[in-house]
C-alpha positions in Angstrom: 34.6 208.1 127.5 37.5 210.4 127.3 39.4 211.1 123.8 42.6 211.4 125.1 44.8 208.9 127.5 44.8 209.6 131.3 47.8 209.3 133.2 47.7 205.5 133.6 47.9 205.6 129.7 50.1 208.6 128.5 53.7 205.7 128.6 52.0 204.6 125.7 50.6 208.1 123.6 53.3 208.9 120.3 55.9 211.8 120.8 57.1 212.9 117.4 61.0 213.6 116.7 60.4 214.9 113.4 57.9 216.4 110.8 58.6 217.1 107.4 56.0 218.0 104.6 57.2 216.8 101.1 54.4 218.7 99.1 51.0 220.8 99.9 48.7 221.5 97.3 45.5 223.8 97.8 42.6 224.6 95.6 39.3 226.8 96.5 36.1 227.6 95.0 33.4 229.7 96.7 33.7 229.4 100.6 35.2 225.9 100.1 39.0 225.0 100.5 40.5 221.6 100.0 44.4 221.5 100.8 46.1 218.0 100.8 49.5 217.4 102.5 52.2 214.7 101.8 54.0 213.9 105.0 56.8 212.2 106.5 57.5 211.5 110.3 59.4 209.9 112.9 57.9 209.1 116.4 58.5 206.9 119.2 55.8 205.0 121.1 56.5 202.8 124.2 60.3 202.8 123.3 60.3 202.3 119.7 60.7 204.0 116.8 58.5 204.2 114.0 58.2 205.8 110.6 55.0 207.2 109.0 54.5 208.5 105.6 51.2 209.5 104.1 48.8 212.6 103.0 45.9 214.1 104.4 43.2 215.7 102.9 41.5 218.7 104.8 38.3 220.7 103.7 37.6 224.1 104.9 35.0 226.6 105.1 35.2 230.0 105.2 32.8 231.5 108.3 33.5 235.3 108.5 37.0 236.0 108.9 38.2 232.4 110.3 38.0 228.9 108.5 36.4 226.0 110.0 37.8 222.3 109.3 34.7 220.4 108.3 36.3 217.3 106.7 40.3 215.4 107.4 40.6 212.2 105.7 44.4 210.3 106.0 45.3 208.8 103.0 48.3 206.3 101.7 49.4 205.6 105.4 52.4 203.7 105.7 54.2 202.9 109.2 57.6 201.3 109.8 60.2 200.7 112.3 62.4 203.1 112.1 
């Protein structure tokens, strides 16, 4: 089963018309990061527009010179017409 849309479905997939990040906090110890982002967004899907707010939470883990996302959890989700 494919993760993303195929043609027949991509009317339907989000397009954004705005991003903004109200506040990122990060925090390490070791290898380990955890960095949590409070976010605001516009987007419109199938001809309307919605509003999201919300944070996620990512954890990271240093591998050489490059980090590697091993955990994104989205937290306080709130969607409205915009």
């Amino acid at each position: 089963m494919p993760c993303w849309p195929d043609s027949a479905t991509s009317a339907t997939t989000p397009r954004s018309t705005s991003f903004t990040i109200a506040r990122c906090r990060s925090t390490s110890a070791g290898r380990t990061a955890v960095v949590t982002i409070q976010y605001e967004m516009v987007y419109e899907r199938s001809g309307a527009r919605y509003r999201a707010t919300g944070r996620d939470l990512w954890v990271f883990e240093r591998h050489g010179d490059s980090c590697l996302a091993v955990w994104r959890t989205m937290l306080d989700m709130q969607e409205n017409a915009a």
